[in-house]
C-alpha positions in Angstrom: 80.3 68.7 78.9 81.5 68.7 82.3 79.2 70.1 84.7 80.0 73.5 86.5 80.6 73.8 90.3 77.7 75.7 91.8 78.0 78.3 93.9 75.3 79.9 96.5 76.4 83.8 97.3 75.1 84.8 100.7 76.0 89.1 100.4 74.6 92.6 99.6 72.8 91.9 96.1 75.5 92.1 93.6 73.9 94.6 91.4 74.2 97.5 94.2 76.9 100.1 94.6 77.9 99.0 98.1 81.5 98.1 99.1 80.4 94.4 99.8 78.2 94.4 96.8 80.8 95.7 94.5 83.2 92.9 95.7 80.7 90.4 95.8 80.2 91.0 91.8 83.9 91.3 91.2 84.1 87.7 93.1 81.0 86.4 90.7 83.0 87.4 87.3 86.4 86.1 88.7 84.5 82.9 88.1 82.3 83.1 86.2 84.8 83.9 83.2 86.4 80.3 83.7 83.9 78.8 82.4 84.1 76.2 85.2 81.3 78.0 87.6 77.9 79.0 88.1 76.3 81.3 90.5 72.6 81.5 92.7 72.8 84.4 94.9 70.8 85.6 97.7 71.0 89.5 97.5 69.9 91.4 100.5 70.7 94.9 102.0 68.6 96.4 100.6 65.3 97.7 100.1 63.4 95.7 97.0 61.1 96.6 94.8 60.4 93.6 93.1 61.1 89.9 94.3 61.5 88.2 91.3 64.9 86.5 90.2 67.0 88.1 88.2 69.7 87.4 85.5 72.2 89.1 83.5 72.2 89.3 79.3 75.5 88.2 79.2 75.8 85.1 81.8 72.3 84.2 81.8 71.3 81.1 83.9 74.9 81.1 85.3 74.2 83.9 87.6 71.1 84.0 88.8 70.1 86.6 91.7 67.6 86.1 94.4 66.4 89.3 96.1 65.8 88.9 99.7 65.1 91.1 103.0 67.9 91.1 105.3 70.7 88.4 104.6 67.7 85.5 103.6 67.1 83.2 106.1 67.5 79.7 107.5 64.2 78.3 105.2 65.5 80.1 102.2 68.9 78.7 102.4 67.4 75.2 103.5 65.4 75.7 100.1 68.3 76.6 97.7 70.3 73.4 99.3 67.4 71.6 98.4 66.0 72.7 95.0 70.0 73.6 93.2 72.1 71.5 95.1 75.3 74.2 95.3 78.5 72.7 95.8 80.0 75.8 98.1 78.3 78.5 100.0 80.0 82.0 100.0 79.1 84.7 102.3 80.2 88.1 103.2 80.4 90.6 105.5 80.2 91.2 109.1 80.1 88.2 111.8 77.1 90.0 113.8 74.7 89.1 110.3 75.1 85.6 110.2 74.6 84.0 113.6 71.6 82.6 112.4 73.7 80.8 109.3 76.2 79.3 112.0 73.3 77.9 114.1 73.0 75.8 111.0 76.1 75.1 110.3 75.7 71.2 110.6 73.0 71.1 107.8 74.9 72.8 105.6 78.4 71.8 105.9 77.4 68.1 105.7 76.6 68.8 102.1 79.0 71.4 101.2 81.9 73.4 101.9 81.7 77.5 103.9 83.8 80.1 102.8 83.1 83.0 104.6 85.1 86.5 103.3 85.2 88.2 106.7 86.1 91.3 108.0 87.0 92.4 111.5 87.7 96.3 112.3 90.2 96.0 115.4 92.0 94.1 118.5 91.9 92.9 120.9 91.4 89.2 119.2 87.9 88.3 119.5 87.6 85.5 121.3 83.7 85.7 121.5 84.0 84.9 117.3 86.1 81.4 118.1 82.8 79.5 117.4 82.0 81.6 114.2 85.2 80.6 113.0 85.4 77.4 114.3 81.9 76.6 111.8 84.3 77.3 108.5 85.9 75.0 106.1 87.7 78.2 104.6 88.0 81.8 106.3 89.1 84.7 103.3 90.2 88.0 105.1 89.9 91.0 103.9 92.8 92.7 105.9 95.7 92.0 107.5 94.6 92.7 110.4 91.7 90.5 110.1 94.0 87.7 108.8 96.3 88.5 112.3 92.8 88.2 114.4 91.5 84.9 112.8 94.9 83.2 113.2 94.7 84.1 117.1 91.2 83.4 117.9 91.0 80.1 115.5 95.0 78.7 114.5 93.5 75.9 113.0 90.9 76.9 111.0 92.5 77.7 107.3 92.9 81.2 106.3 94.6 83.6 103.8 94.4 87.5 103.7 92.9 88.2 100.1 92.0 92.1 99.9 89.9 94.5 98.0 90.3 95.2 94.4 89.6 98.2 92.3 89.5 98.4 88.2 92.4 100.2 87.3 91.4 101.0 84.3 87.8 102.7 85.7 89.8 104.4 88.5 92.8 106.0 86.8 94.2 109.4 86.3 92.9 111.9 84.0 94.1 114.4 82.2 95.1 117.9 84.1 93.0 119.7 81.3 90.5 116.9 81.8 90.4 117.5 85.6 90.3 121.2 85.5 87.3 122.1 83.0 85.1 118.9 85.3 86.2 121.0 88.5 84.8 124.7 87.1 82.5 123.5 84.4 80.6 120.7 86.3 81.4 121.7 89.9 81.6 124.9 90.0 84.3 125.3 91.8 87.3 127.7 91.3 90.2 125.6 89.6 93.0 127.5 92.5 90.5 126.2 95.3 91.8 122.9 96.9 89.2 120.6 96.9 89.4 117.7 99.6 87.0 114.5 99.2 85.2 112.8 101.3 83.0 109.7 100.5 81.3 107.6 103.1 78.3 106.6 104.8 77.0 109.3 106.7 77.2 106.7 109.9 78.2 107.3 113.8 81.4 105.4 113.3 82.5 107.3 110.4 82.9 110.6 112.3 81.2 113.0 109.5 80.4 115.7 112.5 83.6 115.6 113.6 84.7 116.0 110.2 82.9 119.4 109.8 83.4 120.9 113.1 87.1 120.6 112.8 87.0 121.5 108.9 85.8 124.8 110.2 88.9 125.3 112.4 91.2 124.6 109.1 89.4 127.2 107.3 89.8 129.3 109.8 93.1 129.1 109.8 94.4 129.3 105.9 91.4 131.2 104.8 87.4 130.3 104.1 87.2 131.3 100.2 91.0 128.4 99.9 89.1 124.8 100.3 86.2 123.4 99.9 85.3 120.0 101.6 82.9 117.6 99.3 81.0 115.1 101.0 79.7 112.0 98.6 76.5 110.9 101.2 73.5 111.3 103.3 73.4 114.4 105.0 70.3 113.0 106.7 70.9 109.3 106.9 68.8 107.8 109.7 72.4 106.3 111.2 74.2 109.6 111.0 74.4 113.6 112.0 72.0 116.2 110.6 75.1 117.3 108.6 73.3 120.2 106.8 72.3 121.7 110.6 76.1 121.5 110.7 76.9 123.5 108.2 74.2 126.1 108.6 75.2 125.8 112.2 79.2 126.7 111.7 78.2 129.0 108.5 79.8 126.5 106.4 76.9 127.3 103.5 78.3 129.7 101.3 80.5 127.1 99.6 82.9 125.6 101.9 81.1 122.2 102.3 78.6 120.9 100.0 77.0 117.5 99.4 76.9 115.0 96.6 73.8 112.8 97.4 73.1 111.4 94.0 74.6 107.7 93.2 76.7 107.7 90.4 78.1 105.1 88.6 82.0 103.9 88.9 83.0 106.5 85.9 81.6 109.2 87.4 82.8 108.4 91.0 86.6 108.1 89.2 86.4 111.8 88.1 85.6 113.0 91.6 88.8 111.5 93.1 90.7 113.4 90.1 89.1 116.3 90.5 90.2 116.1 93.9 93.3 117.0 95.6 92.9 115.2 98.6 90.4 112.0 99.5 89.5 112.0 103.2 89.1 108.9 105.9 89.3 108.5 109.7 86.8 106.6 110.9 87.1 105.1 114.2 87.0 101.5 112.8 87.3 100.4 109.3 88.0 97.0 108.3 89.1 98.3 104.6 87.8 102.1 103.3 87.1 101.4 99.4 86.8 104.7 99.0 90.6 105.2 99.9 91.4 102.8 97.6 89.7 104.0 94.2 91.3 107.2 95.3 94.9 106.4 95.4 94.0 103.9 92.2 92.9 107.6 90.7 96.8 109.4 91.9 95.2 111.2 94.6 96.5 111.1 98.0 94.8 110.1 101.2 94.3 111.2 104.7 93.5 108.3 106.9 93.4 107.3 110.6 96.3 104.1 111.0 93.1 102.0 111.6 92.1 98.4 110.5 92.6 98.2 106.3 93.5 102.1 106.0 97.1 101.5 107.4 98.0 99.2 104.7 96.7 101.7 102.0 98.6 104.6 103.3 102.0 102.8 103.6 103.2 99.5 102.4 105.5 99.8 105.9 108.4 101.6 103.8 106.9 104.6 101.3 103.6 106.8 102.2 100.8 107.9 99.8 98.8 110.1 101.8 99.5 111.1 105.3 98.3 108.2 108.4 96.9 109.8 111.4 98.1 107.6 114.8 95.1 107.1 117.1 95.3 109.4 119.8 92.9 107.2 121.7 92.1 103.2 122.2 89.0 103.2 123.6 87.4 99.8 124.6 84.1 99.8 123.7 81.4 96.8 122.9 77.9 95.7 122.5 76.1 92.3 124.1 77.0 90.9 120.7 80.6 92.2 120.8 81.9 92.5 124.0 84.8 94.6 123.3 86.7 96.0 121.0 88.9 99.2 120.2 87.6 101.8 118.9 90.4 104.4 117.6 89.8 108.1 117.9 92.2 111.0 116.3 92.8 114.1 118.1 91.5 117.4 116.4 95.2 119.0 116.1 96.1 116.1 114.5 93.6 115.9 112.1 94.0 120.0 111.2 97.7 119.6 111.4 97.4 116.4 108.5 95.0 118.7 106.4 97.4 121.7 106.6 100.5 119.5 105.6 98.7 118.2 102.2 97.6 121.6 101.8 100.2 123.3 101.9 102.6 120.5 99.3 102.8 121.6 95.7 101.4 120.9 93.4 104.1 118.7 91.9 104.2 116.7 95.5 100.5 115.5 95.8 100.8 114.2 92.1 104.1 112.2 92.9 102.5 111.0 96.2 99.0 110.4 94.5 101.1 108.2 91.9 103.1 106.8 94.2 99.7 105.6 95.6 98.6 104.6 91.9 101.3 102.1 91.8 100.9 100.7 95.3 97.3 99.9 94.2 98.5 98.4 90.9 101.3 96.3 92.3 98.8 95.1 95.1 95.3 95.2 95.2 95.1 94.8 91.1 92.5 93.0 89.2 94.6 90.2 88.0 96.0 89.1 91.1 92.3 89.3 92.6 90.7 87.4 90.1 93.4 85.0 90.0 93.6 84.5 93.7 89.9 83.8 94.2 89.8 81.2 91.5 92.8 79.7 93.6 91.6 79.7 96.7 88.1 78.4 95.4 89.3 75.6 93.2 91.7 74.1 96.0 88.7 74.3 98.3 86.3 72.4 95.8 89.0 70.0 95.2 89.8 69.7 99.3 86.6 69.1 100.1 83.8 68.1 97.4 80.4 68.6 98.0 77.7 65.8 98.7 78.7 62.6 97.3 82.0 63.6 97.4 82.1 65.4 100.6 85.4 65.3 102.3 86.8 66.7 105.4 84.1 67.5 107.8 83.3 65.3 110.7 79.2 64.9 111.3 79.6 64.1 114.7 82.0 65.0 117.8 83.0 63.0 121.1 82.7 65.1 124.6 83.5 64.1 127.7 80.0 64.8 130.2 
């Protein structure tokens, strides 16, 4: 039997509901269904209550997850090298979170191969990454803007835009029958009330305040007992707004916002989209908006800000499936670790002006735009072509560049000129 290529997973723990955790697991089963690859995972992000490794019924010692505070760290990943010997290290998510794995970066790529899945919200081209970059064998984008940004900052390092996926077959329409009796007999909610969606992290850059505030002045304006706005987070997330002060605040309480805090698995989350008539995103940076996604995978339309991976959901550059909002501001704003970058604001009128438009469509035009947007997700960001890309990109990198004995393609040492 031919031994299987092993694989260390550097990422949210796979198990978990989050965006990079839900990808990370849809990257694990791409391969592990070949038959050809095994998995030891470091899952972090979150909060643990027990440390012990953990497996799954059906893979078994193929996948096997580590829980760990943070993202691990340098002895830990010193310590899987050692004891399982992985032929490729994977890891996901924002640069800032794994500074500390680049600082090692000659340890490990000695011995095997770095993929790193990356994301990155917004120009201008970060120069301040071109190290970051520079310490990959293999850099997966999530965008297309984050594919445009690598191949400025870092030309020669190799990279491909490989996006988000959603199961279309979890996130699909229901029936209107279907729809109706979840909308009155689950939610409460009046079946001739439009119903907009809105499911994010209750986080600064994800403008939930805003959101309210300038939800009020749409009500306002076509009537408080027409729409109700659902928000699927935290109304008192630590990173965000007091969003129930909000409401109380604008008298927003008597049904016009309310909050869906519990998680809920992907079934559950697929009838909300349905149920709703309009799914809701414009945050100031975004480097994809899942949430978007599973809507339009559902046929219901969006409302985004032209941002980072938002503007390639809402338009494939010829038909629309929701209505983009064009920044009204570029703001330049930046840390010590990221010294600049834009940060895209919409203007209130705008936003009202985008609700008002979707509200005011039949019937009969949201569903053909939500289908519309059904398709676009099938044609692009489907399962299949997921699955099938990541087992691509993988095997040509195993087979470009081996892994300890057969290590190819990385140069220990470097000459410069003092």
């Amino acid at each position: 039997m031919n031994k299987k290529t092993k694989i260390l997973v550097l990422a949210d723990h796979p198990f978990t509901p989050s965006g990079v955790g839900t990808q990370t697991k849809y990257f694990c089963e791409a391969l592990l269904k070949t038959g050809r690859y095994s998995f030891v995972c470091l899952g972090g992000a979150i909060k643990h209550q027990n440390y012990s490794p953990m497996k799954t019924e059906e893979w078994g010692d193929d996948w096997i997850v580590f829980p760990v505070d943070g993202y691990g760290n340098q002895d830990q990943v010193r310590s899987v090298l050692r004891h399982h010997k992985p032929d490729l290290l994977w890891f996901m998510t924002d640069p800032r979170f794994w500074t500390w794995l680049w600082a090692m970066d000659n340890e490990i790529r000695a011995h095997v191969p770095m993929v790193y899945h990356h994301v990155w919200d917004n120009f201008p081209a970060p120069m301040f990454n071109k190290s970051y970059y520079d310490s990959n064998d293999k850099i997966v984008c999530i965008s297309k803007v984050t594919h445009e940004i690598v191949k400025t900052v870092a030309p020669e390092v190799d990279s491909i835009y490989l996006p988000h996926a959603v199961d279309g077959d979890v996130f699909k329409p229901l029936d209107l029958k279907v729809k109706k009796n979840i909308k009155r007999e689950l939610m409460n909610i009046d079946d001739d009330r439009f119903l907009f969606f809105w499911n994010n992290r209750n986080a600064r850059r994800k403008q939930s305040g805003s959101i309210i505030f300038w939800f009020k002045e749409f009500l306002d304006r076509v009537g408080h007992d027409k729409a109700t706005l659902l928000m699927h987070t935290d109304p008192h997330d630590p990173h965000g707004q007091n969003l129930i002060h909000i409401i109380e605040h604008l008298g927003l309480d008597n049904g016009q916002v309310f909050f869906s805090t519990a998680k809920v698995p992907p079934e559950k989350l697929a009838e909300i989209y349905n149920t709703a008539d309009c799914t809701v995103n414009v945050s100031d940076a975004e480097g994809f908006g899942l949430a978007t996604l599973e809507s339009l995978s559902c046929g219901t339309p969006i409302v985004v800000n032209m941002t980072g991976g938002l503007q390639e959901q809402v338009t494939d550059g010829e038909n629309w499936f929701g209505i983009g909002i064009e920044p009204s501001s570029k703001a330049i704003i930046g840390s010590q670790d990221v010294p600049y970058i834009y940060e895209d604001r919409i203007s209130k009128e705008d936003f009202i002006n985008a609700l008002c438009q979707i509200y005011e469509m039949s019937p009969e035009e949201r569903t053909a735009l939500g289908m519309a947007g059904r398709e676009h997700v099938l044609k692009n960001y489907n399962f299949d072509k997921f699955n099938n890309e990541w087992i691509k990109a993988i095997d040509e990198t195993v087979e470009k560049h081996g892994s300890w004995q057969t290590r190819k393609n990385y140069q220990k040492y470097k000459f410069t000129e003092l």
